[in-house]
C-alpha positions as CSV (number, residue, x, y, z in Angstrom):
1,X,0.0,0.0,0.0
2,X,0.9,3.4,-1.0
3,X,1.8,5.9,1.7
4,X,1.6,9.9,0.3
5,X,5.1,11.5,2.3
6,X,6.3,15.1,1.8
7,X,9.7,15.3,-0.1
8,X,12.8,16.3,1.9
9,X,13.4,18.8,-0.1
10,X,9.8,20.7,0.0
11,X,9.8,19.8,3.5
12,X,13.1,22.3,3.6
13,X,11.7,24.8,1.4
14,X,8.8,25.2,3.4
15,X,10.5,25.6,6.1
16,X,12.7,28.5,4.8
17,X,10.2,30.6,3.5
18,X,7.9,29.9,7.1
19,X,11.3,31.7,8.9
20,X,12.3,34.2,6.2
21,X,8.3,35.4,6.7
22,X,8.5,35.2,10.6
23,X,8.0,38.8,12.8
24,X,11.5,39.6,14.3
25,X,13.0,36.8,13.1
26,X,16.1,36.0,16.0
27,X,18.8,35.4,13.5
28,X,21.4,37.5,11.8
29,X,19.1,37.5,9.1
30,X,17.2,40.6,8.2
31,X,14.0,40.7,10.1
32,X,10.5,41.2,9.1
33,X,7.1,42.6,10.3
34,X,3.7,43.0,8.3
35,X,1.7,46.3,9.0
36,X,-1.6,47.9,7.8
37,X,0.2,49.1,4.8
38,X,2.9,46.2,3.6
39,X,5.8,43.8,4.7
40,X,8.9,45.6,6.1
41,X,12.3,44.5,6.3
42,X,14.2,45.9,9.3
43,X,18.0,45.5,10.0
44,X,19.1,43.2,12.6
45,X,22.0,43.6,15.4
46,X,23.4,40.1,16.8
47,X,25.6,42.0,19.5
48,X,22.7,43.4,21.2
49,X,19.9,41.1,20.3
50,X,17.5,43.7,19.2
51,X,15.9,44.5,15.6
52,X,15.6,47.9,14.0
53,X,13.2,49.4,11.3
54,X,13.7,52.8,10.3
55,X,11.8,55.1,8.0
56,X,8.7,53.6,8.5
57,X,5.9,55.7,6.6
58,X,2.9,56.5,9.2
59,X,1.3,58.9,6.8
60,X,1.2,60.0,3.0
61,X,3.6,62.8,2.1
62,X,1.9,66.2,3.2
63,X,3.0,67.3,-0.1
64,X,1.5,69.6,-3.1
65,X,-2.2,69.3,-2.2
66,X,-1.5,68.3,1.1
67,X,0.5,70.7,2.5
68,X,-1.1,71.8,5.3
69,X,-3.3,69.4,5.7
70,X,-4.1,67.1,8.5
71,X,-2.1,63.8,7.5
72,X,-3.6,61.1,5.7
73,X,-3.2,57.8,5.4
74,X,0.0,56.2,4.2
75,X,0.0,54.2,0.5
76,X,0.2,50.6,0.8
77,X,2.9,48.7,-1.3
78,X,3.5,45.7,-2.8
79,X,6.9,44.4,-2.5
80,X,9.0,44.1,0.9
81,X,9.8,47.9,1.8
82,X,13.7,47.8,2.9
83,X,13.2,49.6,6.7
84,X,17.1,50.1,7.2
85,X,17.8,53.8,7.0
86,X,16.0,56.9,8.6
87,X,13.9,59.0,6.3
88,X,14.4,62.5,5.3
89,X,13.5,64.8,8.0
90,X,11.3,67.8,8.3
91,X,11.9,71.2,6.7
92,X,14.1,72.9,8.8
93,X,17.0,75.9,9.5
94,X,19.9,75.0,10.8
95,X,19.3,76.9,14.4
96,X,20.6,74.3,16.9
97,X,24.0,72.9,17.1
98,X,23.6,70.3,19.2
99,X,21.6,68.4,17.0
100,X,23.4,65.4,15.3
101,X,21.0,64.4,12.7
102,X,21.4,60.5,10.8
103,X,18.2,61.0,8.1
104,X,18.1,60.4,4.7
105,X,18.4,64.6,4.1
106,X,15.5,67.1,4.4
107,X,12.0,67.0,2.9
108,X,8.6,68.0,3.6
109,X,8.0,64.4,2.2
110,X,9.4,63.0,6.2
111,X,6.1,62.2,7.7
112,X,8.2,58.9,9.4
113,X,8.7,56.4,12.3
114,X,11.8,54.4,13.6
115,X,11.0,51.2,15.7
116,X,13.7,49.4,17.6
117,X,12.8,46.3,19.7
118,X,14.1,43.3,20.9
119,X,14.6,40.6,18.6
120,X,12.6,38.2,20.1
121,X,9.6,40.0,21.3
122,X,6.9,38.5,19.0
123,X,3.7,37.6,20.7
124,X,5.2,39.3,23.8
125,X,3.2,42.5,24.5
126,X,5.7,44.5,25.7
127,X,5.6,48.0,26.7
128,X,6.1,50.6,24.3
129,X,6.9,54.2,24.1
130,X,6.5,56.8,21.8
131,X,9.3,60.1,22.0
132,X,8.3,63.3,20.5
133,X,11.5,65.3,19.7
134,X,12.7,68.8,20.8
135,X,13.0,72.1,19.2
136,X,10.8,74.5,19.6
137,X,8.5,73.3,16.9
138,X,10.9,74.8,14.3
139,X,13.9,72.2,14.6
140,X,14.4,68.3,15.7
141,X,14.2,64.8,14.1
142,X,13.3,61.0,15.2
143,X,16.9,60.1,13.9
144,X,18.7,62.3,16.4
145,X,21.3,59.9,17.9
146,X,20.5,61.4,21.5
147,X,16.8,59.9,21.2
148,X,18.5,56.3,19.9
149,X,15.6,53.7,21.0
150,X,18.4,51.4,21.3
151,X,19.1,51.3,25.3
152,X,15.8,51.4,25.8
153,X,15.0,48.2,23.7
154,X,17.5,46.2,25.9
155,X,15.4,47.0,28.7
156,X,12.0,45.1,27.2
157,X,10.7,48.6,25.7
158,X,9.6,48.9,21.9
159,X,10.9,52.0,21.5
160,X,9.5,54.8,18.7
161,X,10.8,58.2,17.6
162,X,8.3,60.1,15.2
163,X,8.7,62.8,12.8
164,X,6.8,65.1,12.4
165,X,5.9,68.4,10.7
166,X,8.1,71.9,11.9
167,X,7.9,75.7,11.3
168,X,5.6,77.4,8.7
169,X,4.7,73.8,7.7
170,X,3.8,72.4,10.4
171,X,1.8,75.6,12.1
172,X,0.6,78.2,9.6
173,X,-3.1,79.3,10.1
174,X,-5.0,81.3,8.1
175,X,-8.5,82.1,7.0
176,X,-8.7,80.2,3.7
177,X,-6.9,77.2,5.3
178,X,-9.8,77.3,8.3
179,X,-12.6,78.1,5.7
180,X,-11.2,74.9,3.2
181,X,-11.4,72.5,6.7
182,X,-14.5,70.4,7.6
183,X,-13.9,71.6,11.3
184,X,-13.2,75.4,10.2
185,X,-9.8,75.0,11.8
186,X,-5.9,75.8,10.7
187,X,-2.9,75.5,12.2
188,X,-1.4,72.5,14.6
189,X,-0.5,70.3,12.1
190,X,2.5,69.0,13.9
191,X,0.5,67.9,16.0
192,X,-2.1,66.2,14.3
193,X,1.1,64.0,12.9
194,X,1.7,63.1,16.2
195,X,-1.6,61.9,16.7
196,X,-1.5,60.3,13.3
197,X,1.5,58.5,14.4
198,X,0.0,57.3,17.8
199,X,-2.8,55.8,15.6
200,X,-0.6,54.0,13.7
201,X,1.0,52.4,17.0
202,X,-2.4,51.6,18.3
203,X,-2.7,49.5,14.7
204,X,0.9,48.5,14.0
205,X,2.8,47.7,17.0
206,X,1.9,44.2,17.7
207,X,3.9,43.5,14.3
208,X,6.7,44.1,16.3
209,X,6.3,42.7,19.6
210,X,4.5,45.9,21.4
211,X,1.3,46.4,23.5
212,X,-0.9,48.8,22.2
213,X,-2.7,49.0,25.5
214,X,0.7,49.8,27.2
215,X,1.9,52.7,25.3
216,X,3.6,55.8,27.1
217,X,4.0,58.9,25.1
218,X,7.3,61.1,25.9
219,X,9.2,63.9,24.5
220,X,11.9,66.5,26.1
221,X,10.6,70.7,25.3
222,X,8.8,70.9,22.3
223,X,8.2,67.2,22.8
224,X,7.2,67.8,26.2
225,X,4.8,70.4,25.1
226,X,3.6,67.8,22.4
227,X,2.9,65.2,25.5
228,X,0.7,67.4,27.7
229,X,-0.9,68.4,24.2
230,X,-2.0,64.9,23.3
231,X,-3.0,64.3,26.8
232,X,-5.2,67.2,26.3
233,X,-6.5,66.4,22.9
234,X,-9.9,64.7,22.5
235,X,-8.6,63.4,19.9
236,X,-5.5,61.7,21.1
237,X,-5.9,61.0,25.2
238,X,-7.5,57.1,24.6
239,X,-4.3,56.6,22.5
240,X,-1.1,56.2,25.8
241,X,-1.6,54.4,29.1
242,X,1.0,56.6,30.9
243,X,3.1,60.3,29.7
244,X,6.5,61.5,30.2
245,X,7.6,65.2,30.2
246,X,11.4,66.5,30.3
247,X,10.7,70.5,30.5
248,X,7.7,72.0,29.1
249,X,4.2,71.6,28.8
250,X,1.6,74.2,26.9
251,X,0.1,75.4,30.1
252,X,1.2,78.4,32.3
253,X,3.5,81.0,30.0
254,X,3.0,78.4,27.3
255,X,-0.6,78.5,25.9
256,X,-1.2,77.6,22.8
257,X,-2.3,80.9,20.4
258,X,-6.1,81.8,20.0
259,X,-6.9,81.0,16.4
260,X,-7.7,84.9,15.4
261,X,-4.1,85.7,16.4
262,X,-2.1,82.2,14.4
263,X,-4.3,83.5,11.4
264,X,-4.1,87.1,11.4
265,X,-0.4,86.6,11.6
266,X,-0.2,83.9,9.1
267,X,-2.5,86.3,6.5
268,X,0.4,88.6,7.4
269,X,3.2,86.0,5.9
270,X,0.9,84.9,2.7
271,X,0.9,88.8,1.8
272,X,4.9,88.8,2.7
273,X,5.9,85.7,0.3
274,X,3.7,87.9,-2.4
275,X,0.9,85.0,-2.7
276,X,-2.7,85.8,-3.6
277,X,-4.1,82.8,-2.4
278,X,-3.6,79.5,-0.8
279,X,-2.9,77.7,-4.3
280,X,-0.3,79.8,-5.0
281,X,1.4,79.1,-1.8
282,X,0.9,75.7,-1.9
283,X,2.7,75.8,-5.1
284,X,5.5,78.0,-4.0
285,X,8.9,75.6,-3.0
286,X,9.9,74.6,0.2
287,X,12.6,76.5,0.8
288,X,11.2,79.6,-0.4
289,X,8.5,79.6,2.6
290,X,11.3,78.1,4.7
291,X,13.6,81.0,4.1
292,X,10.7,83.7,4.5
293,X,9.7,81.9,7.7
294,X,13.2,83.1,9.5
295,X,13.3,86.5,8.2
296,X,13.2,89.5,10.7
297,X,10.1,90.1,12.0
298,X,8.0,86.9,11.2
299,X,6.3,85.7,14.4
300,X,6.8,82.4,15.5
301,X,5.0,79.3,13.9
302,X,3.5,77.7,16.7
303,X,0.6,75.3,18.1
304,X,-2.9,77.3,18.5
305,X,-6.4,77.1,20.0
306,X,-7.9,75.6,16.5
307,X,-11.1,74.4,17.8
308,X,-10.3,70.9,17.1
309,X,-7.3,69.1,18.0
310,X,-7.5,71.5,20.8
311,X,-11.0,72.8,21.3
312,X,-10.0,75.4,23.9
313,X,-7.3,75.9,25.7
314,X,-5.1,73.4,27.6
315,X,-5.2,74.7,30.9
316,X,-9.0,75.0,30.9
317,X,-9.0,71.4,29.5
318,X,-7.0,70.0,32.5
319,X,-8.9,72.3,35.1
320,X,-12.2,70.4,34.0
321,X,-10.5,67.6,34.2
322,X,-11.0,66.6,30.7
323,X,-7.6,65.4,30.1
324,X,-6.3,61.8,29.8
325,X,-6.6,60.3,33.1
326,X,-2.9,59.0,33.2
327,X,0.2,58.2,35.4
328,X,2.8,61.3,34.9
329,X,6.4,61.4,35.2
330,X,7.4,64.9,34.8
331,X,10.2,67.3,35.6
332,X,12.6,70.3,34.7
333,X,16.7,70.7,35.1
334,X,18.9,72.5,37.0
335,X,20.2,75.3,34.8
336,X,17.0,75.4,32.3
337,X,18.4,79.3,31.4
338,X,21.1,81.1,33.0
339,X,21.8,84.6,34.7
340,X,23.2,85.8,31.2
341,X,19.5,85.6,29.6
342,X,18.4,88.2,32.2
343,X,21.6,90.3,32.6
344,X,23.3,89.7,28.5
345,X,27.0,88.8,28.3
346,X,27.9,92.1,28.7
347,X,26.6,93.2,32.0
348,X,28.4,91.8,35.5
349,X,26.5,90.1,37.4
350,X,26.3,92.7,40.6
351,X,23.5,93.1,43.0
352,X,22.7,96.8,40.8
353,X,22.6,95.2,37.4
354,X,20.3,92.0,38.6
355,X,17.7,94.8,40.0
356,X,18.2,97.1,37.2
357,X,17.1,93.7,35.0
358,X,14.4,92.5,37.1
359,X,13.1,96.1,37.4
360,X,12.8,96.2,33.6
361,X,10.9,93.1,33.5
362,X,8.3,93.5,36.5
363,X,8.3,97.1,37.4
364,X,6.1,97.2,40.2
365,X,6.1,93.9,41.0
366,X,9.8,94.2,41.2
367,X,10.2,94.2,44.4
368,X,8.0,91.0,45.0
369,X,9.8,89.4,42.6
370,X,13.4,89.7,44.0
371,X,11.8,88.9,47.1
372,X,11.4,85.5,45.3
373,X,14.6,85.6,43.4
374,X,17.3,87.2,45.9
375,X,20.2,89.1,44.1
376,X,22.4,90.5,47.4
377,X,25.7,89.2,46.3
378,X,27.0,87.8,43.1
379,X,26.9,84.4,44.3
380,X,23.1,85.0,44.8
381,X,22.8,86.8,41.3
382,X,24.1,83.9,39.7
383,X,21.7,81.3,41.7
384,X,18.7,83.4,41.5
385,X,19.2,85.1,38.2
386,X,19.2,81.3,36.6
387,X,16.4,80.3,38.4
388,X,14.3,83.0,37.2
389,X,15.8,82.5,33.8
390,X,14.8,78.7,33.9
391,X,11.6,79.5,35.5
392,X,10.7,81.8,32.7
393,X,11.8,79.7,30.1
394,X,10.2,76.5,30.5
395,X,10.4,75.4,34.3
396,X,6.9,78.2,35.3
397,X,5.1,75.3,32.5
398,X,6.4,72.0,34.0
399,X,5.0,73.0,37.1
400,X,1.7,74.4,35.8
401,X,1.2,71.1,34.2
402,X,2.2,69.0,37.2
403,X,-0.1,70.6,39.4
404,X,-3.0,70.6,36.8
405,X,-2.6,67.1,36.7
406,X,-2.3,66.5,40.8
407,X,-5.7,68.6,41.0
408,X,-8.0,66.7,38.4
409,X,-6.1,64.1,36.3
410,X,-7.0,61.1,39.1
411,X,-3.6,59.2,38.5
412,X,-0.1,59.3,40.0
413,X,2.0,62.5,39.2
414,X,6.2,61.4,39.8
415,X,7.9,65.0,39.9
416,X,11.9,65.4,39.2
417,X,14.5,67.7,39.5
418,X,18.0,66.6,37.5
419,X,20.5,67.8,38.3
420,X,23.5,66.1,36.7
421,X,25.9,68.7,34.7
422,X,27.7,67.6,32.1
423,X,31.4,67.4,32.2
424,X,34.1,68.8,30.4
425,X,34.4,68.6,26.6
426,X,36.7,66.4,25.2
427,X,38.6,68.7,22.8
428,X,39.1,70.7,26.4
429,X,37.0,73.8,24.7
430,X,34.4,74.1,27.9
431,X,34.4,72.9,31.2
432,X,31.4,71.3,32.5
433,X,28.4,72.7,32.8
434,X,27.1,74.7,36.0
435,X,24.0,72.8,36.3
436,X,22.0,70.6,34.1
437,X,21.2,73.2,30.9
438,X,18.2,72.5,28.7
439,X,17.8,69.3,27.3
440,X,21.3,67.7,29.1
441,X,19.0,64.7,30.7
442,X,18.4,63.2,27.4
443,X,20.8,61.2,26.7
444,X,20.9,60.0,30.5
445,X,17.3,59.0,30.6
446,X,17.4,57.2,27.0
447,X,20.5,55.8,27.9
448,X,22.9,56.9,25.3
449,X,25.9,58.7,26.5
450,X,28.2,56.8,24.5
451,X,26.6,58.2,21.5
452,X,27.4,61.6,22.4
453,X,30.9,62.0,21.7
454,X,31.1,65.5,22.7
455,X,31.4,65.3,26.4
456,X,34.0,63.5,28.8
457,X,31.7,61.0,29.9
458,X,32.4,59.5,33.8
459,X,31.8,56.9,36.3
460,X,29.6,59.2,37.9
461,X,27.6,60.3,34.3
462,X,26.9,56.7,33.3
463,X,25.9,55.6,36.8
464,X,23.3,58.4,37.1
465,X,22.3,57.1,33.5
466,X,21.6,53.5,34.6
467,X,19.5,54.9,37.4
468,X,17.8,57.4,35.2
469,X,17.4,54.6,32.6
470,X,16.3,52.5,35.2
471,X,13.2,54.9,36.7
472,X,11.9,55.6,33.0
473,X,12.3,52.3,32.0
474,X,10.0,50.4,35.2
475,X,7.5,53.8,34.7
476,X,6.8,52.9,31.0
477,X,6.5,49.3,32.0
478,X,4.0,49.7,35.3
479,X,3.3,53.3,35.4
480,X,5.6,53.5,38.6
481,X,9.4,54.5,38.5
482,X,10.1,52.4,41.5
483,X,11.6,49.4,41.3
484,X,14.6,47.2,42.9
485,X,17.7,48.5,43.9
486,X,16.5,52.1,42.9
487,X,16.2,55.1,45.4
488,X,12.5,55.4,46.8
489,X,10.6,57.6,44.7
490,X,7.5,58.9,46.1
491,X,4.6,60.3,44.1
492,X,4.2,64.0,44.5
493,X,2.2,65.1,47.5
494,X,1.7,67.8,49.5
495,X,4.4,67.4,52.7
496,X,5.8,70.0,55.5
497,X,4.7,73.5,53.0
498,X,6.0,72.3,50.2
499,X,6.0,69.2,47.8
500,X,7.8,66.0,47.7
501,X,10.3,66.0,44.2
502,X,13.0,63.7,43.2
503,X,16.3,65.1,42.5
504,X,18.0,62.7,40.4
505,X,21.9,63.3,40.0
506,X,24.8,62.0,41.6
507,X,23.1,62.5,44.9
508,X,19.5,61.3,43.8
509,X,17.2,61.8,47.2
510,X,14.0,62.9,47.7
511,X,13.6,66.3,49.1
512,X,10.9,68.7,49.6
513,X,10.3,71.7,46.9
514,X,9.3,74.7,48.2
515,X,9.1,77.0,45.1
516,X,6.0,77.0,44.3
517,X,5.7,80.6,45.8
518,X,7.9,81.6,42.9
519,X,5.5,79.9,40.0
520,X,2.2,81.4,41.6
521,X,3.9,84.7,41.0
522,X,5.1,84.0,37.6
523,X,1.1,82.5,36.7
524,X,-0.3,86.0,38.3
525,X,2.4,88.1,36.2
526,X,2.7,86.1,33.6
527,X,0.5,83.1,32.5
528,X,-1.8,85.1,30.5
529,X,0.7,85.1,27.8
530,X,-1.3,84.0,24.8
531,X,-4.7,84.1,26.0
């Protein structure tokens, strides 16, 4: 009798293209992952165990007809799209010099995501979270090597870093742009990719080992802002389980701009490039608007009140607690700003010229105000001049949001101070820092010090990024920063007039913050900014 058997060969066959098809495929082998809109093939690293797919469309090129647009959905393919190099990144002036940039060159045509996750995570549900860069809104990009998911990735975390649109692209409003939309609004654009990018997570990230009901959202200024944004956003706040912000939110000095205002102003810079209507600036290049966007005297592009990503204001949103009811990590940095933003390089920093300064700013509130912010000596200059600096900046808006979020968000707020300066170059140009400046925790908390070449990394720099690596990582994962062998770190709450706060730094502790005298000033003088 006849028995049917599979030949050895077919047998093998089979078996190759079952593993060459296989999500994050554990080999040295290029790995794979199916999503809504085709097969990708990602790049694989066999030293670290983890797999990488960059450039990832999330959206269709906001291009010709869709410039300024809210984004829509990315084009399917055929064929297996190589994943294995960043995309271009978003139109942009070269303003900031610390930023090291890996993309495929610039493009408004940059709508894309980079995954990295560990190789054998399929099936796994593990946590994932999504970083929103820095930069003002006019500068940044998901291929920054300071925002590497890499370290992350290790720890169990499927990391993403978005693009997303910047500048005159990413925030022009005007009246034919509100009358064209649905919703009647313009403007926040940038952010609506963000939100377009959290979608595709929600619908994607299982491909590649993540949980889409374990998603935290993070970003450091800009990206900060962009965090207590989509918290705020009816549209966005079902989309993350838990939120991280490093410096800045869009409440306090920070409000977003009333719609009137973003489109008066951006009528103004339609008449100023010489179009007649929005087809003819939609068919004007790139880098024409981009180079008219940074002339003297163009206001700032920036997020605004359009009545639907953000149907009023932010702060009003959190104060009827109508934001996402979420665990927060959140926090500012030692040296946000420094004495020299108040006084200029030119001016010593004596007891005279600090009031002389913070009589310009306040007038008659000046004398409240150095109550608050001391200036006797020099040594208190320089200490309270760079608070207030820092304060103004972007530390008044961290706390705004923090305490917005104790009052009405129902969830755990986790409230840092870092203080860990960076040391001394390595060319011996600088020494290190005073403090911790603006945006010097990044690479500590996403673990990648090595890749920053710059600085003289020591003992004491990579220990305090293993322990900020450490309270990120086990906050993304249970919506708690505490976790073995790690300092206790208590949620924020109200303790002996002031509020419990995590300093993290070579001498991470728990103290008690008493500044918020100093912030209730600053919201009475100055949180009406924008309103």
């Amino acid at each position: 009798m006849f028995k049917a058997t599979t030949h050895p060969r077919r047998m093998f066959l089979g078996l190759a293209i079952a593993l060459a098809t296989s999500p994050l495929l554990a080999s040295d082998a290029a790995p794979s992952a199916e999503v809504a809109t085709g097969r990708l093939s990602g790049i694989h690293d066999a030293g670290t165990g983890l797999n990488a797919f960059k450039g990832i469309p999330y959206a269709a090129p906001p291009v010709g007809p869709l410039r300024w647009k809210p984004p829509q959905p990315a084009v399917a393919w055929k064929d297996v799209r190589k994943a294995d190099h960043f995309g271009p990144r978003c139109m942009q002036r070269p303003i900031f010099s610390d930023m090291v940039f890996r993309s495929d060159g610039m493009s408004e045509d940059c709508l894309y995501l980079n995954v990295w996750t560990p190789a054998d995570g399929a099936g796994k549900k593990l946590p994932v979270l999504v970083y929103f860069y820095g930069g003002g809104f006019i500068g940044g990009d998901g291929s920054e090597s300071r925002y590497d998911g890499a370290a992350l990735a290790r720890r169990g975390i499927v990391t993403v870093t978005v693009n997303y649109r910047l500048d005159v692209f990413g925030f022009l409003a005007t009246p034919a742009l509100a009358a064209e939309s649905p919703r009647h609004a313009a403007g926040n654009y940038g952010l609506l990719d963000q939100h377009a990018a959290l979608e595709w997570v929600k619908r994607n990230i299982a491909a590649f080992g993540g949980d889409p009901e374990q998603v935290t959202i993070g970003g450091e200024s800009a990206g900060s802002m962009s965090v207590s944004a989509q918290m705020a956003s009816p549209l966005s706040k079902g989309l993350m389980q838990r939120a991280i912000g490093e410096s800045g939110s869009m409440l306090g000095n920070l409000n977003p701009t009333p719609l009137a205002q973003a489109m008066r102003e951006g009528d103004d810079f339609q008449r100023r490039v010489g179009a007649h209507s929005l087809k003819e600036l939609r068919a004007m290049s790139a880098q024409t608007l981009l180079d008219a966007a940074g002339q003297q005297g163009v206001p700032e592009f920036r997020p605004d009140v359009d009545g639907y990503f953000f149907p009023r204001l932010p702060k009003d949103i959190y104060a009827a607690g109508e934001q996402a009811h979420i665990p927060l990590l959140l926090g500012a940095n030692s040296q946000e700003g420094s004495y020299l933003n108040l006084l200029g390089k030119d001016q010593a920093p004596t007891p005279a010229n600090y009031r002389a300064a913070v009589q310009k700013l306040y007038g008659k509130h000046a004398g409240e105000a150095l109550k608050l912010y001391p200036g006797e000596t020099e040594e208190q200059v320089k200490a309270s001049g760079t608070a207030l600096a820092g304060d103004r900046f972007i530390a008044f808006s961290t706390w705004a949001w923090m305490r917005a979020h104790r009052q009405t968000g129902k969830s755990p707020v986790y409230y840092y101070y870092f203080t860990q300066a960076r040391p001394a170059k390595r060319d011996g140009s600088a020494g290190p820092d005073a403090g911790a400046v603006h945006s010097g925790e990044i690479e500590y908390a996403l673990g990648n010090l090595p890749g920053n070449t710059v600085y003289a990394w020591t003992d004491t720099d990579r220990r305090v990024s293993e322990l900020t690596q450490a309270y990120w990582a086990q906050f993304i994962k249970t919506g708690d920063p505490n976790g073995p062998g790690l300092p206790h770190w208590p949620v924020a709450t109200d303790q002996d007039g002031g509020l419990s706060r995590q300093v993290i730094g070579a001498d991470t502790r728990t103290i008690v913050d008493r500044d918020a005298a100093r912030y209730e000033f600053l919201q009475r003088i100055e949180g009406n900014d924008h309103l």
